[in-house]
Backbone bond lengths (Angstrom), bond angles and torsions (degrees), N, CA, C in turn:
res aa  C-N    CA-C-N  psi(-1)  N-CA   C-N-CA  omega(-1)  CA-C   N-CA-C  phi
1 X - - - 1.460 - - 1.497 110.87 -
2 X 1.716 119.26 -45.74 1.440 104.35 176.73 1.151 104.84 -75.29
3 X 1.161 153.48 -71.53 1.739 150.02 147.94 1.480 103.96 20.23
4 X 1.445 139.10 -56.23 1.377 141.09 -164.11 1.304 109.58 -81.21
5 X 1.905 124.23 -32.76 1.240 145.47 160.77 1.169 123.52 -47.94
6 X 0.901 115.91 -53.95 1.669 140.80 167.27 1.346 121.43 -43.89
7 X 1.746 108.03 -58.34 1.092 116.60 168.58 1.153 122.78 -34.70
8 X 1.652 90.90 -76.06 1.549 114.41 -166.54 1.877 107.11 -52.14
9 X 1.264 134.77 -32.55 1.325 138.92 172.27 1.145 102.36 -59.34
10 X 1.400 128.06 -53.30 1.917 109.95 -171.44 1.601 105.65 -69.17
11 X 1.123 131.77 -29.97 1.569 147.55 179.82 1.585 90.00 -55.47
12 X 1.001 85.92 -81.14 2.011 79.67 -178.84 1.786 133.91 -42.28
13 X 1.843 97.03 -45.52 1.371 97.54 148.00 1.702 134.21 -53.68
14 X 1.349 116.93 -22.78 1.540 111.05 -179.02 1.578 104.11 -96.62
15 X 1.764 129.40 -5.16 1.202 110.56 177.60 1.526 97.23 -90.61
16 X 1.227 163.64 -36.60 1.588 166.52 -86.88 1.567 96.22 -104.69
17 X 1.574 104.93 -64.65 1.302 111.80 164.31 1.301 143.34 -43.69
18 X 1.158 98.37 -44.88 1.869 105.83 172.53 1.437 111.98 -67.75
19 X 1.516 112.23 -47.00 1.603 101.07 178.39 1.348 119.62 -69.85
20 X 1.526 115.44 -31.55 1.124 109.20 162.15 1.840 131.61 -36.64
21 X 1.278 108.71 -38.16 1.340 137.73 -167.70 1.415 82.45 -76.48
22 X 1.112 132.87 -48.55 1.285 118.72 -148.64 1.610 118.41 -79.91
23 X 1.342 88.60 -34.89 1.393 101.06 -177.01 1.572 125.32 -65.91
24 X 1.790 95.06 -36.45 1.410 108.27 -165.95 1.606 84.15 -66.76
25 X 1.321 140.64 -48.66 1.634 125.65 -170.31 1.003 99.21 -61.46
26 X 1.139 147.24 -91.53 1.891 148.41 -178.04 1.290 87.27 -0.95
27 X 0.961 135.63 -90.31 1.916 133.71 -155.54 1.365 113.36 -51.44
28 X 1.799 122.51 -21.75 1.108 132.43 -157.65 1.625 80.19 -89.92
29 X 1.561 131.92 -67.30 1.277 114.36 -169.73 1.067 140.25 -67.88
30 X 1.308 116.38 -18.37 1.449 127.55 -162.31 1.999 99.86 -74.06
31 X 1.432 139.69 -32.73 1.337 133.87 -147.27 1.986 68.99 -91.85
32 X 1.427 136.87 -56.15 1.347 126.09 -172.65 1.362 114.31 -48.95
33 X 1.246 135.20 -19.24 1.352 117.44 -173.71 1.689 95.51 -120.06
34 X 1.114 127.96 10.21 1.305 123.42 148.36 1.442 115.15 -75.84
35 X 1.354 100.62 -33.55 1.944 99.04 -161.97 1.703 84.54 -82.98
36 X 1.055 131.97 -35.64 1.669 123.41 166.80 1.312 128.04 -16.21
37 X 1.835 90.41 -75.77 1.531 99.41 -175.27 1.245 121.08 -105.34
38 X 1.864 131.26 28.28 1.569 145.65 80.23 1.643 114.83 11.99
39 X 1.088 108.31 -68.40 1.524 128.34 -178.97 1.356 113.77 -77.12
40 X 0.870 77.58 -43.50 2.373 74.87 -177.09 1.735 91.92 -72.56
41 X 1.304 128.75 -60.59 1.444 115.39 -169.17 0.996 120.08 -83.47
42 X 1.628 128.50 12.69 1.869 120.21 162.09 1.427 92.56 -85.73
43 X 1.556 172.54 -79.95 1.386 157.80 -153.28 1.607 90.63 -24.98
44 X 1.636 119.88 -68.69 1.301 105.18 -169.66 1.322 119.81 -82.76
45 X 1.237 135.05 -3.51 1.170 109.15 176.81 1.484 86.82 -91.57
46 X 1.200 165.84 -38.47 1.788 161.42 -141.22 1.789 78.31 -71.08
47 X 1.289 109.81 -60.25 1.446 100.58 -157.59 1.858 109.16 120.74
48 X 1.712 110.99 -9.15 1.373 116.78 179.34 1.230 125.81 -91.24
49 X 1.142 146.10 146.73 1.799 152.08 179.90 1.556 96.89 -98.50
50 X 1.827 89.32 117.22 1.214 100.93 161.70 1.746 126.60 -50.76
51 X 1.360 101.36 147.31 1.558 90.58 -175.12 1.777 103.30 -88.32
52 X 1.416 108.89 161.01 1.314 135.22 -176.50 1.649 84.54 -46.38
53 X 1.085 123.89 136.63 2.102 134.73 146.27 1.316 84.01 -80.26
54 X 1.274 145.50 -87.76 1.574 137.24 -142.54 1.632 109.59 -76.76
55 X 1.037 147.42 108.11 1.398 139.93 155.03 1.900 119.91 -44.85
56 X 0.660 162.17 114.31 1.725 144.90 107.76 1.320 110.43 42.92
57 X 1.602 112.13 98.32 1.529 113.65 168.27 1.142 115.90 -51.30
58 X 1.303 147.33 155.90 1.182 155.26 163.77 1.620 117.50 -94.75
59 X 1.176 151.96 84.98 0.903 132.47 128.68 1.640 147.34 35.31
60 X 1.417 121.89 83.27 1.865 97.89 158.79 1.292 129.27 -73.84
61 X 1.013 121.78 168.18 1.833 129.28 -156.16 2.230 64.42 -94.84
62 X 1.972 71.38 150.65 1.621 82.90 164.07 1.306 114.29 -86.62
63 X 1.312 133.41 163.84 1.582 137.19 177.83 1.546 113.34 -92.25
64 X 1.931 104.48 -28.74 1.286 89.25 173.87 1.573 123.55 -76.20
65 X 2.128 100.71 130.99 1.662 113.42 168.00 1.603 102.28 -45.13
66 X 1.747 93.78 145.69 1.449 99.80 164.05 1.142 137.04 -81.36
67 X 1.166 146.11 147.95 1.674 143.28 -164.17 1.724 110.30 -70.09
68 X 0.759 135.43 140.77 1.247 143.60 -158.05 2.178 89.62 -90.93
69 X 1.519 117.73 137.94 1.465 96.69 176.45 0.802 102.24 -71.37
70 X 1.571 107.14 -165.23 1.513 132.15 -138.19 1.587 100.62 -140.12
71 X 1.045 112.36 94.37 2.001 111.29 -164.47 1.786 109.83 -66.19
72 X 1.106 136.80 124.80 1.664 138.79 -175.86 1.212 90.29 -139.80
73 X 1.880 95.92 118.19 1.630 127.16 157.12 1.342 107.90 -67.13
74 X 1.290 101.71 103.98 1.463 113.24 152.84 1.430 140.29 -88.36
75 X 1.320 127.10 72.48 1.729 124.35 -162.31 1.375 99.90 -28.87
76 X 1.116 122.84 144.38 1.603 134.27 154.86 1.584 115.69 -64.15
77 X 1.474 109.29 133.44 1.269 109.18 -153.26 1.531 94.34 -113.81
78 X 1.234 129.23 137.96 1.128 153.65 -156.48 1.752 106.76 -77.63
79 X 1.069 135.11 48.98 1.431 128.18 152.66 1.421 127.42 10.80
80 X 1.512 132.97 95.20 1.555 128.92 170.81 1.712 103.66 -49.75
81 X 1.506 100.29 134.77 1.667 108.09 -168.32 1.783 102.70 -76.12
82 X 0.703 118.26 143.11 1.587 112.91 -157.89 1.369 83.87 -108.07
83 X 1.792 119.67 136.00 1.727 132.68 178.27 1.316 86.65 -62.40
84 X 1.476 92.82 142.05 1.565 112.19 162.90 1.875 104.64 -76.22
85 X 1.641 116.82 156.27 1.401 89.73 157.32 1.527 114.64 -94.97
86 X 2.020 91.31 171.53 1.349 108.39 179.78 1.963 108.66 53.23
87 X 1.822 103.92 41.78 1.163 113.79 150.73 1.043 121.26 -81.15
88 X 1.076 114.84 147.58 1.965 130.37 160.20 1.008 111.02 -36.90
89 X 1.595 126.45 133.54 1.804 116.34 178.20 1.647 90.27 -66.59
90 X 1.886 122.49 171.19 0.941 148.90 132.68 1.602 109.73 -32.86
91 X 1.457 95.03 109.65 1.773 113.57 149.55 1.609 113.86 -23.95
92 X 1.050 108.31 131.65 1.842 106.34 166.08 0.760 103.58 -108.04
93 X 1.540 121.44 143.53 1.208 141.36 -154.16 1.645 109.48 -70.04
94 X 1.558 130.83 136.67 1.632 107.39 -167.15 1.365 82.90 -96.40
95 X 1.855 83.26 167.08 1.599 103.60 -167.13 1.333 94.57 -91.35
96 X 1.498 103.89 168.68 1.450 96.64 -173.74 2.005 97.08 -93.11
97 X 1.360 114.94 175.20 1.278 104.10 -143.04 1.748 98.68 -111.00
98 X 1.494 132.76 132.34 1.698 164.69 -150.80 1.585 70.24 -61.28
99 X 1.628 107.90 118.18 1.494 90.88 169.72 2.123 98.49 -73.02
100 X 1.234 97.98 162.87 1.802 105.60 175.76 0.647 115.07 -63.71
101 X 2.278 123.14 146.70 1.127 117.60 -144.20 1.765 71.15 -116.06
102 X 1.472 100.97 137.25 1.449 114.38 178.52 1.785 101.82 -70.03
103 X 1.503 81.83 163.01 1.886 78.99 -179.34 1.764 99.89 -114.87
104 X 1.026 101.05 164.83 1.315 121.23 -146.65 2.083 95.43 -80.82
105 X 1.262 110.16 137.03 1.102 95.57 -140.57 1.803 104.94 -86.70
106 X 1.662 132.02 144.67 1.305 113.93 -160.14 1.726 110.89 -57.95
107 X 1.397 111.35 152.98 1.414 137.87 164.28 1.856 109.46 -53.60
108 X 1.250 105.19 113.81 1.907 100.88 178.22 1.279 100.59 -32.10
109 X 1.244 142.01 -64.08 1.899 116.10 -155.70 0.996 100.29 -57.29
110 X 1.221 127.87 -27.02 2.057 113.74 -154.44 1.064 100.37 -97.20
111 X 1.868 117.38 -26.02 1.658 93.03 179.04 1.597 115.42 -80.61
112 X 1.880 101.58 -17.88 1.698 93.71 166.46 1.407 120.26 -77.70
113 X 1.327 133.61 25.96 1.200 130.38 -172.71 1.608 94.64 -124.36
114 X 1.094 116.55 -21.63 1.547 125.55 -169.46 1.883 105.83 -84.11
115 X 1.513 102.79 -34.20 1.130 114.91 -178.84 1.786 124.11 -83.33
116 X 1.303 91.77 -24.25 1.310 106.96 159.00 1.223 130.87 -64.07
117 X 1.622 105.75 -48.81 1.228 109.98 165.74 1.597 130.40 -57.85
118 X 1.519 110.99 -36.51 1.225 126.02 174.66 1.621 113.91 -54.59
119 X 1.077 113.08 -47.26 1.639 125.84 -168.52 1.959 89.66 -79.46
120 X 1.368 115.90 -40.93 1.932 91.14 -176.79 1.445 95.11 -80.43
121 X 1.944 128.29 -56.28 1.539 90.32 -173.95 1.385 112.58 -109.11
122 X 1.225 119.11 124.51 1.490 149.07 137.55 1.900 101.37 1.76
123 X 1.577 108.95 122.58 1.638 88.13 158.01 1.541 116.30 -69.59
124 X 1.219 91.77 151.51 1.722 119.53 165.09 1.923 96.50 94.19
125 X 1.429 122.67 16.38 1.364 109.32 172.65 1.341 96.32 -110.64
126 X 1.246 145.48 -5.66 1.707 136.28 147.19 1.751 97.78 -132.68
127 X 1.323 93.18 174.46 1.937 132.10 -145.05 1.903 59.19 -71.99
128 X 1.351 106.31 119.66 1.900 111.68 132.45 1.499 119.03 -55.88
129 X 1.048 136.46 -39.06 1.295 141.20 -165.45 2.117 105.53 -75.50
130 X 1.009 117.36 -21.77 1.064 126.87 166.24 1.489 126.27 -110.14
131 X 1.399 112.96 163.10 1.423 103.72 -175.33 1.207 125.59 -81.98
132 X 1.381 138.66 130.80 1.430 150.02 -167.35 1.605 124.81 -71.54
133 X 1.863 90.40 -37.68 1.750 107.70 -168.77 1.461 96.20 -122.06
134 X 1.846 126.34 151.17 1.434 133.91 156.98 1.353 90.72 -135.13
135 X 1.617 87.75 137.63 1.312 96.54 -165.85 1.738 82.93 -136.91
136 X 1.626 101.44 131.20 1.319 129.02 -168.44 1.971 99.06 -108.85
137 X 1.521 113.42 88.71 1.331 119.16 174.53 1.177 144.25 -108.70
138 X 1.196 161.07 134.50 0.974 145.49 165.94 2.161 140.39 -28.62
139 X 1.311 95.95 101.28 1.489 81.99 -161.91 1.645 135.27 -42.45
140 X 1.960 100.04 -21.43 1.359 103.34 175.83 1.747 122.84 -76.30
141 X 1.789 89.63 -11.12 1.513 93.43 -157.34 1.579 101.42 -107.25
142 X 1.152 134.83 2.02 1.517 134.16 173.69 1.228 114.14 -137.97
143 X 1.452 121.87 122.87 1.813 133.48 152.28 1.672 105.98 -6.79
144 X 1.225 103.65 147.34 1.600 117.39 -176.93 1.831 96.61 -103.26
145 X 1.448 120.68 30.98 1.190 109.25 131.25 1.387 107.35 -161.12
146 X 1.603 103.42 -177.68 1.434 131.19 -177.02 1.396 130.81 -109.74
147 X 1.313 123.81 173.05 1.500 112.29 154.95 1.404 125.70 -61.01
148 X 1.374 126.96 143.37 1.594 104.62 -173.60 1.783 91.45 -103.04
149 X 1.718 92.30 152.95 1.771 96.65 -164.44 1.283 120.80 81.03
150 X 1.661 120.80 -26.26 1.297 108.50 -175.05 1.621 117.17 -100.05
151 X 1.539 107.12 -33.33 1.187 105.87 -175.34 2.158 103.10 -151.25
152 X 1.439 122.49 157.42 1.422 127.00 -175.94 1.743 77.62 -144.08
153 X 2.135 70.17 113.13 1.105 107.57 162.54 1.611 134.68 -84.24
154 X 0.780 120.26 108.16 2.059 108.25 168.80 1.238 118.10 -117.79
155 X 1.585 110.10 139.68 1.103 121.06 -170.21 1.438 130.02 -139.87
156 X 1.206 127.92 113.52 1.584 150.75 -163.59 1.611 114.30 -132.86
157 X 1.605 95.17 140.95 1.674 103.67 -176.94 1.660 111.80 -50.75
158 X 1.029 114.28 106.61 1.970 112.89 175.41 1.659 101.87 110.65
159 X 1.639 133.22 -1.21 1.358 115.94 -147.34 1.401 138.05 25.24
160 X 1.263 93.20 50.31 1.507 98.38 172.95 1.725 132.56 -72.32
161 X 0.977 144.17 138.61 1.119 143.05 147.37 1.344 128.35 -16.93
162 X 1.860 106.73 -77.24 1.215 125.95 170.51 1.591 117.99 -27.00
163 X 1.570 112.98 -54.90 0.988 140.56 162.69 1.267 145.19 -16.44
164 X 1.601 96.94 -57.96 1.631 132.22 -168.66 1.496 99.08 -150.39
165 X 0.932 103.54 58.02 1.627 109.66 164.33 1.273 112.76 -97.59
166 X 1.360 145.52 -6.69 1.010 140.02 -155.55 1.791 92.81 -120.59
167 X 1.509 128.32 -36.13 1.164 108.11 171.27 1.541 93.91 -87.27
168 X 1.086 151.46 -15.37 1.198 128.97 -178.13 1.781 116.30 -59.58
169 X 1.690 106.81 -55.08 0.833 99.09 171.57 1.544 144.90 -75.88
170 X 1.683 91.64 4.27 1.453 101.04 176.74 1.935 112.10 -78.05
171 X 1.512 90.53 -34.24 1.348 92.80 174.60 1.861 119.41 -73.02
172 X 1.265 103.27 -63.78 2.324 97.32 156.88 1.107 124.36 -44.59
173 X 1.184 124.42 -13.89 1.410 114.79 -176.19 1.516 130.24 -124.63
174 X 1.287 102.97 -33.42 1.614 110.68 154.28 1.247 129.61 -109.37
175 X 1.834 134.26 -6.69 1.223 139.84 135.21 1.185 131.82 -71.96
176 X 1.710 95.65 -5.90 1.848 99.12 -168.95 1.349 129.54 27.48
177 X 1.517 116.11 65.38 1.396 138.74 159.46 1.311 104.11 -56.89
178 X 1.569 111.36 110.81 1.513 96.54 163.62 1.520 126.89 -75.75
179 X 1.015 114.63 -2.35 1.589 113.70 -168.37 1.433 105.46 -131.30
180 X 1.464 111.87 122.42 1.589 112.86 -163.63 2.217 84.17 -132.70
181 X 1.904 81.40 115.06 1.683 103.08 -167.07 1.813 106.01 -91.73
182 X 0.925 118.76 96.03 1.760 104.57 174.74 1.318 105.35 -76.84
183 X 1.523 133.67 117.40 1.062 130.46 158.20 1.717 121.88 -107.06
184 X 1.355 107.59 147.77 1.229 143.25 160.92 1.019 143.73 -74.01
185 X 1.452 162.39 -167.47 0.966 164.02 159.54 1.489 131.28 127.86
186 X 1.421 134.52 157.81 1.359 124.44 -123.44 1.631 89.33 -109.70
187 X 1.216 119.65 15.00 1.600 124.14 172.52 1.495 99.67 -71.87
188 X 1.214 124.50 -42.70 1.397 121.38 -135.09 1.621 115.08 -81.44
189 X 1.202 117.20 101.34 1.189 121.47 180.00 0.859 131.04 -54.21
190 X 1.244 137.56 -26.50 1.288 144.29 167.17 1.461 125.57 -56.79
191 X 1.383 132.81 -30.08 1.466 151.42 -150.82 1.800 88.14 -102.54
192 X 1.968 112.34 -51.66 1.462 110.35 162.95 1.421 130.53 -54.38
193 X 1.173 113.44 -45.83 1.503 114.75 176.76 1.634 106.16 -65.06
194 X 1.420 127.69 -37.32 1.440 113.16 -174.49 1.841 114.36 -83.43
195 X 1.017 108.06 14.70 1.526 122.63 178.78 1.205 95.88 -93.12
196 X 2.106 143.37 -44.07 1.130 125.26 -174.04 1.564 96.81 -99.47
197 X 1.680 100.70 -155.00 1.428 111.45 165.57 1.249 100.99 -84.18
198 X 1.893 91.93 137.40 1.145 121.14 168.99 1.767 143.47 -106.53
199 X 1.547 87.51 8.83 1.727 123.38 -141.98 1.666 99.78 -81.90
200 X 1.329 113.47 -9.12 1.269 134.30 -170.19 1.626 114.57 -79.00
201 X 1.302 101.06 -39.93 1.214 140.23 -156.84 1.945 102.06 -86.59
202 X 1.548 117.02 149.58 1.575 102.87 -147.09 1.831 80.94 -77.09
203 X 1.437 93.26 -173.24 1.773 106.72 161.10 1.190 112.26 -64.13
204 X 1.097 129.94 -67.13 1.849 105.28 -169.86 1.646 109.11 -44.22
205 X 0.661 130.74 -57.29 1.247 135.38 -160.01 1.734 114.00 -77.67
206 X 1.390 111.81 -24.75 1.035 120.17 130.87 2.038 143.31 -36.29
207 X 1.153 72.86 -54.09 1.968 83.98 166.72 1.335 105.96 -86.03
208 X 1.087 120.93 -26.18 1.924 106.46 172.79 1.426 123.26 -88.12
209 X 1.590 117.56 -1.86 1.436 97.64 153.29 1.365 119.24 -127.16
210 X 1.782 107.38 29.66 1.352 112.85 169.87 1.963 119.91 -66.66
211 X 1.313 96.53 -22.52 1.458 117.44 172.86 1.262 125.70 -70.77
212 X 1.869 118.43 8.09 1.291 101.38 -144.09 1.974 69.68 -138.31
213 X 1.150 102.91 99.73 1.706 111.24 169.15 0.911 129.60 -67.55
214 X 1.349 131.66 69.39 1.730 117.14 174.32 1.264 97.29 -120.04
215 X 1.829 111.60 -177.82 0.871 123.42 -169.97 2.197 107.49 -85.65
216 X 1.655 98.67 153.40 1.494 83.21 -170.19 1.208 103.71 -98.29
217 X 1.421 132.93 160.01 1.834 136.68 -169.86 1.536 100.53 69.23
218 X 1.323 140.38 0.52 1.253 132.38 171.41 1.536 121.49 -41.21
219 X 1.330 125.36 -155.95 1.170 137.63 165.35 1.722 102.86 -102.66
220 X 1.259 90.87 153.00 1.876 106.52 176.72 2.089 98.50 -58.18
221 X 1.410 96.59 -53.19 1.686 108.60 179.30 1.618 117.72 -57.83
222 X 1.052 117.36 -55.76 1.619 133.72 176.55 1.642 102.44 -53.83
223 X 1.147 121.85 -47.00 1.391 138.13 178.69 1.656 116.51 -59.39
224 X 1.347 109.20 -57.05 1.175 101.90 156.30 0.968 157.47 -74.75
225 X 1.292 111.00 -8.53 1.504 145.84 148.06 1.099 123.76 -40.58
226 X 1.835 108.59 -67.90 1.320 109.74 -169.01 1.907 111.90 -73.16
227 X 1.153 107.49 -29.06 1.337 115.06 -170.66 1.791 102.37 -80.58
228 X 1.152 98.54 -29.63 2.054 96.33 150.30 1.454 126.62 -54.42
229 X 1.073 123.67 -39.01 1.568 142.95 -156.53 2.002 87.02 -93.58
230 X 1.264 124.43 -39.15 1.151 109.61 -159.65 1.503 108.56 -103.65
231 X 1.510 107.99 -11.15 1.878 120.26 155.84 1.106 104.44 -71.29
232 X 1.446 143.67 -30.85 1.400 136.94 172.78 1.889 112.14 -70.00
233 X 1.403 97.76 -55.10 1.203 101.22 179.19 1.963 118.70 -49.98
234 X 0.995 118.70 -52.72 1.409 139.87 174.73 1.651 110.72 -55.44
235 X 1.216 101.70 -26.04 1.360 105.37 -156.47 2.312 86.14 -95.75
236 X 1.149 87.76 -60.99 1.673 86.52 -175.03 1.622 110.65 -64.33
237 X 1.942 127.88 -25.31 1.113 93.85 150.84 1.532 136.23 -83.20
238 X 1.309 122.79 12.61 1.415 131.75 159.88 1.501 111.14 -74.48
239 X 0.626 112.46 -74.45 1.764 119.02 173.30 1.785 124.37 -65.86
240 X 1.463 95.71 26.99 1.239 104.60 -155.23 2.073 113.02 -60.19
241 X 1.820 85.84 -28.55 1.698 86.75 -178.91 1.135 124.63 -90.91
242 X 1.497 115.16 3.28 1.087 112.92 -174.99 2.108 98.73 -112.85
243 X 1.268 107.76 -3.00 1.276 94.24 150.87 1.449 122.16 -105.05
244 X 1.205 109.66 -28.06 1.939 97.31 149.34 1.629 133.70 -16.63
245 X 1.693 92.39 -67.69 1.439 106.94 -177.86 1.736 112.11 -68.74
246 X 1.170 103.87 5.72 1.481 97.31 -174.29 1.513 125.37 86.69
247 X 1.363 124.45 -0.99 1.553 141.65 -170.42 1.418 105.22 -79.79
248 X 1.368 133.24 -22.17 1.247 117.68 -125.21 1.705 81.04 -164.72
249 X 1.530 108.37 135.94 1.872 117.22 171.49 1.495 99.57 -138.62
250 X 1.312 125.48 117.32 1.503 121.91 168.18 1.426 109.23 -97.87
251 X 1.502 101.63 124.61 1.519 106.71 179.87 1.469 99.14 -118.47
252 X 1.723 115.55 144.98 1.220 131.02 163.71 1.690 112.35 -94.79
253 X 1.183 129.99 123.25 1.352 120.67 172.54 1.447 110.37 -143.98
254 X 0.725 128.60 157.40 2.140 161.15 -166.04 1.294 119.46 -108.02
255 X 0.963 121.66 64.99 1.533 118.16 163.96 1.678 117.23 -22.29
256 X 0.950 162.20 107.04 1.455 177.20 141.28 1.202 111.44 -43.09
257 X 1.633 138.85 43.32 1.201 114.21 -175.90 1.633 110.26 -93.26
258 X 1.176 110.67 -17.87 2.058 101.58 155.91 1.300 115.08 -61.12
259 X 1.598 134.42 -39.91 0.961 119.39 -140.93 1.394 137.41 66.02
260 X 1.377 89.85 45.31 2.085 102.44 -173.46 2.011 90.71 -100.84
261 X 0.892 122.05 -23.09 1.341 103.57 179.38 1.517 113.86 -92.00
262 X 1.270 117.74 9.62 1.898 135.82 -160.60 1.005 119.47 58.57
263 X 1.626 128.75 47.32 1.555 122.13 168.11 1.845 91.93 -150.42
264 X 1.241 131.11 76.57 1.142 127.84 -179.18 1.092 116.52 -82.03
265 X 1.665 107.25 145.98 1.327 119.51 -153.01 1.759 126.68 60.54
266 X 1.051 118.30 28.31 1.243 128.66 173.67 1.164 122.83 -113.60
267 X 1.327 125.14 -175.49 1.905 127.48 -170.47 2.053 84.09 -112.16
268 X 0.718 95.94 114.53 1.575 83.45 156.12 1.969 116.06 -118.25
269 X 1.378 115.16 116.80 1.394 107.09 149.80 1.425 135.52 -64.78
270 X 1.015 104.47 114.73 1.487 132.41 166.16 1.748 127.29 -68.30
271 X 1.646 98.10 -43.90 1.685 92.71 165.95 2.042 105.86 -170.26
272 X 1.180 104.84 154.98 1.406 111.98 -165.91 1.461 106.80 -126.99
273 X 1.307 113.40 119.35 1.661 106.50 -160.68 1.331 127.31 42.53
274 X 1.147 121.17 15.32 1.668 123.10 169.03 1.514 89.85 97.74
275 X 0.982 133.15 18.53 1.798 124.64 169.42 2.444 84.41 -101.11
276 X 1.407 104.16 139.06 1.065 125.64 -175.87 1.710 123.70 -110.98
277 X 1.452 98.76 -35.33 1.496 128.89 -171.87 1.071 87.56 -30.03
278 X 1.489 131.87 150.56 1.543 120.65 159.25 2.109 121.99 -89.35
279 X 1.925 80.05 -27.38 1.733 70.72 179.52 1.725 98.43 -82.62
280 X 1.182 128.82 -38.24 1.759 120.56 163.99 1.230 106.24 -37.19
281 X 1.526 139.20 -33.59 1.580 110.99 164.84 1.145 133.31 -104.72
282 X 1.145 110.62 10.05 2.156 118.36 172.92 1.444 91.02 -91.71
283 X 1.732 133.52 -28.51 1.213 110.91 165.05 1.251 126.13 -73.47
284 X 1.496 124.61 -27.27 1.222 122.27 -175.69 1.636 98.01 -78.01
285 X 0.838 130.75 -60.32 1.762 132.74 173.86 1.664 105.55 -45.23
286 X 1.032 115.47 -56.93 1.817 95.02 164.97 1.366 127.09 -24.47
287 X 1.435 94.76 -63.94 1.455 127.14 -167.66 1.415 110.55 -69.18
288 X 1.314 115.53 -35.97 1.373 109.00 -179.56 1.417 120.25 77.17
289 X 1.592 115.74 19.20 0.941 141.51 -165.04 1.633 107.72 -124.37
290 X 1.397 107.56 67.19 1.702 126.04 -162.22 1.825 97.78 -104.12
291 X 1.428 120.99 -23.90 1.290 114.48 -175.27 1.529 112.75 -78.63
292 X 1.271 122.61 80.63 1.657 101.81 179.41 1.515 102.85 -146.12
293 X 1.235 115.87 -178.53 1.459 121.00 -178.39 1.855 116.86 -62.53
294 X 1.351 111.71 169.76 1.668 123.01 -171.56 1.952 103.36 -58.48
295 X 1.862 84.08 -18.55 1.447 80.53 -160.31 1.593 111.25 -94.83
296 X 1.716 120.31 24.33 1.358 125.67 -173.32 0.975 123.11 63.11
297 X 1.912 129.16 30.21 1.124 147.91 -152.56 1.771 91.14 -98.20
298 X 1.215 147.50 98.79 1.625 127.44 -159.63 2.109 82.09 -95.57
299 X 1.588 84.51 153.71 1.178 119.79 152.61 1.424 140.30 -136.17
300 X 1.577 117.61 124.27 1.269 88.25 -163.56 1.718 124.07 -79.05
301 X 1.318 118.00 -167.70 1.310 125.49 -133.26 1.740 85.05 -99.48
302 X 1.529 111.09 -38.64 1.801 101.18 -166.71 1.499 98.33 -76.57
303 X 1.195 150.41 20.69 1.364 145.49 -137.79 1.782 82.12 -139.34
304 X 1.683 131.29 -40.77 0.929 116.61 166.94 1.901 148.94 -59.29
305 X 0.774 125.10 136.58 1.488 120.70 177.88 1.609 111.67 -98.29
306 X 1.513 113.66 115.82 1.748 84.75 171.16 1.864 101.42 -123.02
């Protein structure tokens, strides 16, 4: 027990010193790291910014001269033209143009009826712009057209009058055609069928060639003939005052394309205002002197007014 006493007393004597030591440093640091952060918090409380410790290196200028540039051709580049507004649309391209459709070329009677006409009137003695010739034909026996300007065509089974009176007289009387052409020719079926029996045949068609007088069992030629002679006749006493006055020439003529009268393929006239004579009409057709009375009275043509 004193032995354990003992001990423990020198033990205690060798710690006294060290803590002593220890303490006296503790007191030594603590007033330095107060006066520290003293210093760090007067900048902010003053309200001032510490200044920079390090300044901004400075720089020497480099020595190397600078390169002179370097020149590059650049072509000028072509800009898309920007639409104006409230431009015009783009043109469409024109078409190129339907070449013209030719017209179909005239039928021999009409161009000999056209030519006839040409040789009695003269240009500049009626309106060019209107038609000169009406030509009253048979529907089997002439093309369903004409020259336009030169001639107004109408056309009915037999060329009848009765028939086509209504373009006839549309053409004499409000186009004032001076020359009203009855044609003929040996196509026309109608003028044949009323030469036999026809009784077979329905009613309409019945009443359209009851009008057509010829003789029955005749000849195909004789037939067409006579029923020519009596479209002329009918026709100039219908129009009788206006071939009086000189306005108006009714010619009957025959297409010839057999050559049964001896001029094939030709127009032949047959009769001019109801005068028949044949040398009375190579003179009046010479002459050109087609405007005159029923009674083959000629007048000439500059003497007219139309």
């Amino acid at each position: 027990m004193t032995s354990s006493l003992a001990a423990l007393a020198a033990a205690c004597c060798l710690l006294l010193p060290a803590l002593s030591l220890a303490q006296t440093q503790t007191q030594t640091q603590t007033p330095a790291i107060a006066h520290g952060a003293a210093e760090a918090a007067t900048p902010a409380a003053t309200g001032h910014e510490a200044p920079n410790e390090a300044p901004h290196e400075k720089l020497s200028p480099s020595m190397r001269p600078l390169s002179p540039p370097v020149r590059v051709n650049h072509p000028p580049r072509r800009l898309p033209q920007q639409a104006a507004p409230y431009a015009r649309p783009a043109a469409k391209p024109r078409q190129p143009h339907a070449p013209a459709r030719r017209q179909p070329a005239m039928a021999a009677p009409l161009r000999a009826a056209a030519a006839l006409a040409s040789r009695l009137l003269p240009r500049g003695q009626h309106g060019d712009k209107s038609p000169r010739l009406t030509v009253l034909a048979c529907a089997d026996g002439a093309p369903r057209h004409g020259a336009q300007g030169t001639l107004y065509l109408v056309q009915n089974p037999g060329n009848q009058l009765l028939l086509g009176e209504a373009g006839v007289s549309h053409a004499v009387r409000q186009l004032h055609t001076p020359l009203l052409l009855v044609l003929a020719s040996a196509d026309c079926k109608a003028v044949n069928t009323a030469r036999s029996d026809f009784s077979a045949l329905p009613l309409a068609e019945q009443r359209t060639l009851l009008s057509i007088n010829v003789d029955k069992g005749g000849t195909p030629l004789s037939a067409q003939l006579d029923n020519l002679d009596n479209q002329v006749e009918a026709a100039v006493l219908h129009y009788g005052g206006e071939v009086e006055a000189g306005r108006l020439s009714v010619i009957g003529a025959y297409y010839d394309a057999a050559g049964q009268l001896g001029k094939r393929g030709q127009l032949v006239v047959t009769s001019i205002n109801g005068e028949r004579d044949k040398a009375t009409i190579a003179r009046l057709l010479r002459q050109r002197a087609v405007f005159n009375a029923a009674t083959g009275i000629g007048t000439p043509l500059a003497s007219n007014s139309h």
